[in-house]
C-alpha positions as CSV (number, residue, x, y, z in Angstrom):
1,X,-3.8,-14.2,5.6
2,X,-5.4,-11.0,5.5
3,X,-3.5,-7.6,6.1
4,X,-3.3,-4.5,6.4
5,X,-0.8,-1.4,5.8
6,X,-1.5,1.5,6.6
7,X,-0.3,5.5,8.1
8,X,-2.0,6.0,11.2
9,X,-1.3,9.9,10.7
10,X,-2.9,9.2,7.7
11,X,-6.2,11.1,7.2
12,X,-7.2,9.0,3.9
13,X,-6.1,6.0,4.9
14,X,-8.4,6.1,8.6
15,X,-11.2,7.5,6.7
16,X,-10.9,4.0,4.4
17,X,-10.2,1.8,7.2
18,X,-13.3,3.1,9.3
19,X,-15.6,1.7,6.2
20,X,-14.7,-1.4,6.8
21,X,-15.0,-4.2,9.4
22,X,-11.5,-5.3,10.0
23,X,-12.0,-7.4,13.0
24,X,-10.3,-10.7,11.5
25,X,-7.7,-8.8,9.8
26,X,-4.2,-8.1,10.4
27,X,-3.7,-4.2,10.9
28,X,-0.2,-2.9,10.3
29,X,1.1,0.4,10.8
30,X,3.9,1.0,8.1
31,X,5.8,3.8,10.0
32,X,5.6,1.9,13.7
33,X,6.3,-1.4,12.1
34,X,7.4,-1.2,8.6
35,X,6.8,-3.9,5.8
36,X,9.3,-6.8,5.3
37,X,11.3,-7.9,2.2
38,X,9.1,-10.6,2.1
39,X,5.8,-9.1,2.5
40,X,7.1,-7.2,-0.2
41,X,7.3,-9.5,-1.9
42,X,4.1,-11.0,-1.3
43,X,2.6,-7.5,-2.5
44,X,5.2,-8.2,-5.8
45,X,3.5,-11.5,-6.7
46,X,-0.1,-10.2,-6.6
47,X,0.9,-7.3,-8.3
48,X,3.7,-8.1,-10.7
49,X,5.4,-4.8,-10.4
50,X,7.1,-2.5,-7.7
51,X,6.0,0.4,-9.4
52,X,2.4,-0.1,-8.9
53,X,3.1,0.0,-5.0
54,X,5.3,2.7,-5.3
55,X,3.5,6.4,-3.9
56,X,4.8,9.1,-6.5
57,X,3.2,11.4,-4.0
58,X,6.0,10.3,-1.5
59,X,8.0,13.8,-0.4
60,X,10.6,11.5,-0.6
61,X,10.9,11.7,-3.7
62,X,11.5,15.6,-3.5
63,X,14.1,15.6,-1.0
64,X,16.5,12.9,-2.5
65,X,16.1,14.6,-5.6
66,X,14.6,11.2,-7.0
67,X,13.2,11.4,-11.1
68,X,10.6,9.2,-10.6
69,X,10.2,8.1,-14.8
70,X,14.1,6.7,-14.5
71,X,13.3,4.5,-12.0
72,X,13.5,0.7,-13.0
73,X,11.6,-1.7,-11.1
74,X,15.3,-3.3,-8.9
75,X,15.2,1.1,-8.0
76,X,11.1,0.9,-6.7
77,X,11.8,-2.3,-4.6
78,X,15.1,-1.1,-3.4
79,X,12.9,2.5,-2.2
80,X,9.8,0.8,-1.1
81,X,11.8,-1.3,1.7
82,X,14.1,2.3,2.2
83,X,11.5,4.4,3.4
84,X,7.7,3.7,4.4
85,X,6.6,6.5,2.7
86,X,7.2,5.0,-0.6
87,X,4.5,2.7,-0.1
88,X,1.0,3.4,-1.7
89,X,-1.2,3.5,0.9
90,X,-3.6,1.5,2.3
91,X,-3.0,-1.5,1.0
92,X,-5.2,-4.6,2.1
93,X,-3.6,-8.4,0.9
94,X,-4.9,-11.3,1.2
95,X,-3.6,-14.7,-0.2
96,X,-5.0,-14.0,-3.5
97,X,-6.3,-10.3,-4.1
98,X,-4.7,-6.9,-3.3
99,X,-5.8,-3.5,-3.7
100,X,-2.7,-0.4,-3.7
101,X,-3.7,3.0,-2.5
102,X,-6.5,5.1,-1.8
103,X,-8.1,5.9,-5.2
104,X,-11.4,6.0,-6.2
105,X,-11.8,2.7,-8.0
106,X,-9.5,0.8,-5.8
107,X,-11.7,1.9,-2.9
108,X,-14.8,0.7,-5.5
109,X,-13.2,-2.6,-5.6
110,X,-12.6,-2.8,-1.7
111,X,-16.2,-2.0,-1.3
112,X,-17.0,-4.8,-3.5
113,X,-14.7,-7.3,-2.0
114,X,-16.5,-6.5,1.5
115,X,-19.4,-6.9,0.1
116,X,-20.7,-3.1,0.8
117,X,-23.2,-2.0,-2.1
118,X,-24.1,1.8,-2.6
């Protein structure tokens, strides 16, 4: 399994994708098609916490008045499958590996795993 999620009106997250040859992976637009409980948690095993899927730059988190340091991780699960926005975007899983979101070291380590040297 290989996957993809990802914003389509996302300009960081097509800028990533584009680096990449994604021909044998699943591509899945989050908004159009949003994650299930259990590719959630699919993402939970490889991760071992909500929170490090959870996007604190979500303006969700504005607009329901949400303090993001009392969350527990039962309150990031219960947000991530609420709203797509919650999710930390891109995320590419595979059966073993996952990289969360779209900074600069993750993207490092994506390059690496594709096996693109700079």
């Amino acid at each position: 399994m290989k996957k993809v999620f990802y914003l389509k009106s996302c300009d960081t997250c097509q800028k990533i994708l584009k680096q990449f040859d994604l021909s044998d992976w699943e591509l899945r637009e989050i908004k159009t098609e949003p994650m299930t409980k259990e590719e959630l948690g699919e993402m939970y095993q490889l991760t071992q916490s909500y929170e490090a899927l959870f996007s604190k730059k979500s303006t969700q988190i504005k607009l329901r008045g949400l303090d993001v340091k009392s969350l527990q991780e039962k309150d990031f699960k219960k947000l991530l499958l609420d709203h797509y926005t919650f999710l930390k975007r891109p995320v590419f899983m595979t059966d073993k590996e996952i990289f969360v979101g779209n900074d600069k070291k993750n993207v490092e380590a994506l390059k690496h795993y594709f096996g693109i040297l700079e």
